[in-house]
C-alpha positions in Angstrom: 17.4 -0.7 6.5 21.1 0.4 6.2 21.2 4.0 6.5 24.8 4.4 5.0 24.4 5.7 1.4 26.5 3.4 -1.3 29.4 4.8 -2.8 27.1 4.9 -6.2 24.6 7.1 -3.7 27.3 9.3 -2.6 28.8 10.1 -6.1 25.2 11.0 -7.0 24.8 13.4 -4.2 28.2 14.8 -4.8 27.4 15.6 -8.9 23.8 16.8 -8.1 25.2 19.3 -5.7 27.9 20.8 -8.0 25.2 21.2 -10.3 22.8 22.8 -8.0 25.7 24.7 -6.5 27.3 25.6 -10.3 24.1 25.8 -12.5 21.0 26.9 -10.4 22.2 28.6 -7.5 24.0 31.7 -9.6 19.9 32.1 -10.9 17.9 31.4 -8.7 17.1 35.0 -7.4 16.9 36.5 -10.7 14.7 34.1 -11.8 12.4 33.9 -8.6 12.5 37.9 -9.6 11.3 37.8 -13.0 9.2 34.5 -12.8 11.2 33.1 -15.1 10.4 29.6 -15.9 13.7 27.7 -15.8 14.1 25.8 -18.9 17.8 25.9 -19.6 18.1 24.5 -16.2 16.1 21.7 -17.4 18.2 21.0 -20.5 21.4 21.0 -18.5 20.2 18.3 -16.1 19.5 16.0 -19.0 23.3 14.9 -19.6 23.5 13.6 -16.1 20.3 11.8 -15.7 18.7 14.1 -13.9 15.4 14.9 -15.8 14.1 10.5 -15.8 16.4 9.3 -12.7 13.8 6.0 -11.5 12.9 5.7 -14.8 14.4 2.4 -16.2 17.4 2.4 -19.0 15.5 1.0 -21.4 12.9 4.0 -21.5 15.9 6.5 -21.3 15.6 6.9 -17.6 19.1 6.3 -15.8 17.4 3.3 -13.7 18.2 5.0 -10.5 16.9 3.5 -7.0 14.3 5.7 -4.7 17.3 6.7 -2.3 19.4 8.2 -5.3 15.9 10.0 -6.6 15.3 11.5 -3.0 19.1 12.4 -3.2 19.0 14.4 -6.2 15.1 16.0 -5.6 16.8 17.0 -2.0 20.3 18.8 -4.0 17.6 20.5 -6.5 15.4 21.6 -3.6 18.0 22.4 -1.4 19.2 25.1 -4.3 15.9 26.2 -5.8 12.2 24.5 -4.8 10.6 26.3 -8.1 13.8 23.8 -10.1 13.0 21.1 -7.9 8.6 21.4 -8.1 9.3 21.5 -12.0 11.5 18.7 -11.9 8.9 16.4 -9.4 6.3 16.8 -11.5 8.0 16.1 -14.4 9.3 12.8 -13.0 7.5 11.3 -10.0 3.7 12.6 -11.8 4.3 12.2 -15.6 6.4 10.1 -15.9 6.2 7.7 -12.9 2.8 7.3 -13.7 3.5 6.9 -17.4 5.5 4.3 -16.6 3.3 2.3 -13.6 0.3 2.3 -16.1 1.1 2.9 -19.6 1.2 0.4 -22.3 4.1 -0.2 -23.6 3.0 2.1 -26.9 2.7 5.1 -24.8 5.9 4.0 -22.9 7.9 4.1 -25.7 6.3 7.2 -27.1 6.5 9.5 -23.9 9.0 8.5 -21.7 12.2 8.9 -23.6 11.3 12.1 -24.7 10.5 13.3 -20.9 13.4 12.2 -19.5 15.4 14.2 -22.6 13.9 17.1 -21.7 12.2 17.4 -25.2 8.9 17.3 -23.6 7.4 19.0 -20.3 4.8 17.5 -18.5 2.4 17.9 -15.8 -0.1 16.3 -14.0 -3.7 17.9 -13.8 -6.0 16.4 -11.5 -7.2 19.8 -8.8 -10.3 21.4 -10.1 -12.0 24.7 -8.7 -14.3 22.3 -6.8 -11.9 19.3 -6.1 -8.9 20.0 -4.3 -8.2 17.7 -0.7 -11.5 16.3 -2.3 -9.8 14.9 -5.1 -12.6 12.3 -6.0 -15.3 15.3 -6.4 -13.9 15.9 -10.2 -16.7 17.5 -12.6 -14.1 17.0 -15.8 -16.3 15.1 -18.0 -14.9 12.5 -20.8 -17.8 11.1 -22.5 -17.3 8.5 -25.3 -18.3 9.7 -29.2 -17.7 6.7 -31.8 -14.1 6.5 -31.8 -13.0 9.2 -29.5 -13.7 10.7 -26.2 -14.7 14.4 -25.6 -13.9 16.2 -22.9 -15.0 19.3 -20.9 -14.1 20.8 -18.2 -11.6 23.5 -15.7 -8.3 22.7 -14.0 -6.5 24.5 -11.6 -2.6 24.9 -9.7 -1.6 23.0 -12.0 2.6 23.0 -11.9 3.9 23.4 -15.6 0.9 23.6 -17.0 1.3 26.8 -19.1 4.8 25.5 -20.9 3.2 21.0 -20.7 3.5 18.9 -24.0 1.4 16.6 -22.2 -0.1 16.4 -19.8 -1.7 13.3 -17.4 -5.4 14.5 -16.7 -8.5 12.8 -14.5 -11.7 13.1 -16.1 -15.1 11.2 -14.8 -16.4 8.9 -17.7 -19.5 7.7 -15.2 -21.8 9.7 -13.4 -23.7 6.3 -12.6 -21.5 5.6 -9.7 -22.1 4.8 -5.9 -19.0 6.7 -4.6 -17.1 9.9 -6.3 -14.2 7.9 -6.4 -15.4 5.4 -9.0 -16.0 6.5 -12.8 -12.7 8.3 -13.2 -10.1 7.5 -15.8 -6.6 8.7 -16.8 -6.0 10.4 -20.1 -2.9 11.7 -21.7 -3.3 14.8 -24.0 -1.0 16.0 -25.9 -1.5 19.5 -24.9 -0.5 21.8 -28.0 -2.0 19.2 -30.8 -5.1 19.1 -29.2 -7.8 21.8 -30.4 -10.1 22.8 -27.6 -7.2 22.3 -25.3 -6.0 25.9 -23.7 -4.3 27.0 -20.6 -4.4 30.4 -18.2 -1.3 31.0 -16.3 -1.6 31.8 -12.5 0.5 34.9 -11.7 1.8 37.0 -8.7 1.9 33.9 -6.4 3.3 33.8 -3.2 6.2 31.6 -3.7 7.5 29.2 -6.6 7.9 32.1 -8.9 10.1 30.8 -11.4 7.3 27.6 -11.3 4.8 27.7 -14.3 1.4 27.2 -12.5 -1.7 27.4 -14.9 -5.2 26.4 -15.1 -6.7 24.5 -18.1 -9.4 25.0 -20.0 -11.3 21.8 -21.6 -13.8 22.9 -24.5 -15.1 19.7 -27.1 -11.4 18.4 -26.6 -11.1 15.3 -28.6 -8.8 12.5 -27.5 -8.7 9.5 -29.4 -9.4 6.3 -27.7 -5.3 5.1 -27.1 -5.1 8.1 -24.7 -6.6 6.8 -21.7 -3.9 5.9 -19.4 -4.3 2.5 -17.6 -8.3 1.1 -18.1 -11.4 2.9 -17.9 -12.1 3.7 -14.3 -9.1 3.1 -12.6 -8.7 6.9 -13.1 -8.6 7.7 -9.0 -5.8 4.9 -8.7 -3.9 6.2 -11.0 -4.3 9.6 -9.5 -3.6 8.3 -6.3 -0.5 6.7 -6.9 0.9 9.4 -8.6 0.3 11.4 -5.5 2.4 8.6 -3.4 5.4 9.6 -5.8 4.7 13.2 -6.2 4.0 13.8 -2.1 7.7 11.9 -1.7 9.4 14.6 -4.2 8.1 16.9 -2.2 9.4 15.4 1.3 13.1 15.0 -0.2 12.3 19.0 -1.7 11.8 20.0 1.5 14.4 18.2 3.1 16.5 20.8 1.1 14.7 23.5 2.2 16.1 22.5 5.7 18.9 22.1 4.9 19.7 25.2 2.7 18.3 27.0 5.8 20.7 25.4 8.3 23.5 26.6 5.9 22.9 30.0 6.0 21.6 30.3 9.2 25.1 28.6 10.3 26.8 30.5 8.1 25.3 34.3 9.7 25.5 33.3 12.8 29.2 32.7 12.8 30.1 36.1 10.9 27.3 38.2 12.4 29.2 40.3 15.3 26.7 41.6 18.3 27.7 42.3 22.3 31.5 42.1 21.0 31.0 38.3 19.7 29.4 36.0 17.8 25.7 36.0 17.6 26.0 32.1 17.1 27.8 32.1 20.6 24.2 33.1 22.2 21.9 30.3 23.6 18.8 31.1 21.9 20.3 31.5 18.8 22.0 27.6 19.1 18.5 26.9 20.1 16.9 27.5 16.7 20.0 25.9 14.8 19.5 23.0 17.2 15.9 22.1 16.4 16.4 22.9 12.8 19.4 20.2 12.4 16.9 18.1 14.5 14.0 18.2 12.7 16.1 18.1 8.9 18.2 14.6 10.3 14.4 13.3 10.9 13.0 14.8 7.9 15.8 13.1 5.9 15.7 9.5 7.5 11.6 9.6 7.1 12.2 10.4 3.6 14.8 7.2 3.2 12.6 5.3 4.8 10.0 5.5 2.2 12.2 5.4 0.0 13.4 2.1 1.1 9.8 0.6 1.1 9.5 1.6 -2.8 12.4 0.1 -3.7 11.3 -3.1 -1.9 8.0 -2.5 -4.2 5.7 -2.3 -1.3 2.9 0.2 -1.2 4.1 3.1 0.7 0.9 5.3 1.3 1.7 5.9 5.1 5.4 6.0 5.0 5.0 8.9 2.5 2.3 10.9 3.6 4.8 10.5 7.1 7.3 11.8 5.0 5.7 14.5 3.7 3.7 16.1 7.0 6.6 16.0 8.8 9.4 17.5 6.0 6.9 20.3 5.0 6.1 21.5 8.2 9.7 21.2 9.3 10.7 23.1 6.3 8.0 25.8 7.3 9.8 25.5 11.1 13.4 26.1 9.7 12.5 29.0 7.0 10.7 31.1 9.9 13.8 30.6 11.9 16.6 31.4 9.3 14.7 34.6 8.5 14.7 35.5 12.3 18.6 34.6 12.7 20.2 37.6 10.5 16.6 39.7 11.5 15.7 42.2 9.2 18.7 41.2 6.8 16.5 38.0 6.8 13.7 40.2 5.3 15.5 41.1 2.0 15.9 39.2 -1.0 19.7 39.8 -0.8 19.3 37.0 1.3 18.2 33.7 -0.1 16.2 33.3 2.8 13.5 34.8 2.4 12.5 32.8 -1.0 12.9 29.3 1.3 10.3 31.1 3.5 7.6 31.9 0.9 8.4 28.4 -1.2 8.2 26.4 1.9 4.5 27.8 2.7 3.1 25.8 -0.3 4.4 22.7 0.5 2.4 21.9 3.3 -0.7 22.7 0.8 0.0 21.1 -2.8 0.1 17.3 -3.5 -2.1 16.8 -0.2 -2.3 19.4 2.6 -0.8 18.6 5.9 -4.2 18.0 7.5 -4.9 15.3 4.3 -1.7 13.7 5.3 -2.8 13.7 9.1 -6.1 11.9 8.5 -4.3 9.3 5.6 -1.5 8.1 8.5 -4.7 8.2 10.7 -6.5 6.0 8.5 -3.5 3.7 7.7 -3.1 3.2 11.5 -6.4 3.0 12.8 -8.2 1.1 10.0 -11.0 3.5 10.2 -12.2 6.3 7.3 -12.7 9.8 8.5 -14.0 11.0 5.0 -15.4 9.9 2.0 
């Protein structure tokens, strides 16, 4: 592939920058402070595309390729990861998903209003018993004359608490010979549906300005059109939105990385020890070192899938590459650009302290590092080591 961005690329990264640099920077602390969820952020990304970028033109995306949405998910992340987890969901989940299996009703319905902003989404597949076992979900949908009714918990669920709709997994056949089977997709729309309710999740570690809920299924009643792509092909939809939503996360962390390598460059030039620099000192070049190392790989990982996705290929392995390797780099670079200014590092006066405790989830949701290990293990090797 040709690794030099087009000038269309470039003038992308250059306007999702000034944003991130104008509009969510100047915030960002206060709101990781309050836990503020960010939606005037949102509504200010909608002018420029932002909020439906791959989506096609025609559904009031702005028909961007995957380069140009890894791009703008890696400005976003690089400012804010709680923008940036919002914003991934709301794309690569909702409305990616809407838009690989949706009939063109639903389509037409949802997508332009996602990608105005006028509707949040998220995408609710983790239960209390089914996380890296995704397949092992106890949401039951069971048909009733024209509708289906559905009961059931979900939980870490990004924008759960503030969704219009949301994309939800439910099992609609026990009588299967592997978990995986007897799934299907529904969309809800969350606040017109009675027996639909939602908990926030509160005091978390990191992601603070993130809406993360649960969800609470009690005789919800969906009427037949809501099931998203046909009945049982619930755990492929749920897997390919995890393709797209594990690559927002690689480009998310990428920013991370990068965000850390700025201030950490930045410090280290204006911090004064032993009558010089502290950037001068070997150990300190060290950690810049690896972290430029590790965010140039990162980023060129993250290309690379992109590049198979625009070619239309499946990209399983290239993006669960993507994403084992940006996360945990991201972890790598955080540690180190809170040990650079030392206990300055340890304060919020510095931003990097919030890249610390956001990078920690990323190597958890959308597919813990070890589920990403044993998928490129599986990819290579041919050969299943779970169910």
């Amino acid at each position: 592939m040709d690794l030099e961005l087009t000038p269309e690329q470039k003038a992308i990264k250059e306007m999702a920058r000034r944003f991130a640099e104008e509009e969510i920077v100047p915030v960002a602390r206060d709101n990781d402070r309050n836990c503020r969820f960010p939606h005037e952020i949102i509504k200010k990304m909608v002018p420029m595309g932002l909020v439906g970028g791959p989506v096609p033109e025609k559904y009031g995306g702005a028909g961007l390729d995957f380069i140009s949405h890894a791009i703008i998910t890696e400005e976003i992340g690089r400012a804010c990861s709680s923008v940036r987890t919002t914003l991934s969901v709301q794309v690569s989940l909702v409305e990616l998903c809407i838009l690989n299996w949706g009939t063109e009703e639903q389509k037409q319905k949802y997508l332009p209003a996602l990608c105005r902003g006028e509707i949040i989404g998220c995408f609710a597949l983790t239960e209390p018993g089914a996380g890296s076992d995704a397949a092992n979900q106890s949401t039951r949908a069971v048909p009733t004359g024209d509708k289906w009714v559905l009961n059931g918990t979900k939980t870490w669920i990004s924008n759960a608490g503030v969704a219009d709709i949301a994309v939800l997994i439910a099992r609609t056949n026990t009588d299967t010979k592997e978990k995986h089977e007897g799934l299907t997709a529904f969309i809800i729309e969350c606040k017109k549906t009675k027996g639909y309710s939602t908990r926030d999740i509160e005091n978390k570690l990191g992601l603070r300005s993130s809406n993360t809920a649960e969800v609470f299924l009690e005789d919800c009643e969906l009427p037949k059109d809501a099931e998203l792509g046909a009945v049982g092909q619930g755990f492929k939809v749920a897997m390919t939105g995890l393709d797209n939503g594990r690559f927002s996360v690689a480009a998310g962390c990428v920013g991370i990385s990068q965000a850390c390598i700025d201030a950490s460059v930045k410090y280290a030039k204006q911090r004064v020890q032993f009558d010089r620099p502290i950037g001068s000192f070997q150990l300190i070049q060290d950690m810049i070192a690896r972290m430029v190392t590790d965010t140039e790989a990162a980023r060129l990982l993250v290309y690379k899938a992109a590049d198979v996705k625009n070619k239309g290929r499946r990209s399983t392995q290239e993006t669960s590459i993507a994403k084992f390797f940006a996360s945990e780099a991201a972890l790598r670079a955080a540690n180190m650009a809170v040990q650079i200014p030392g206990g300055y590092g340890y304060s919020d006066e510095f931003p990097v302290e919030r890249y610390l405790r956001d990078a920690r989830v990323a190597t958890i949701y959308e597919g813990t590092s070890e589920i990403q290990k044993l998928i490129i293990g599986r990819e290579v090797l041919g050969l299943r080591a779970f169910a």
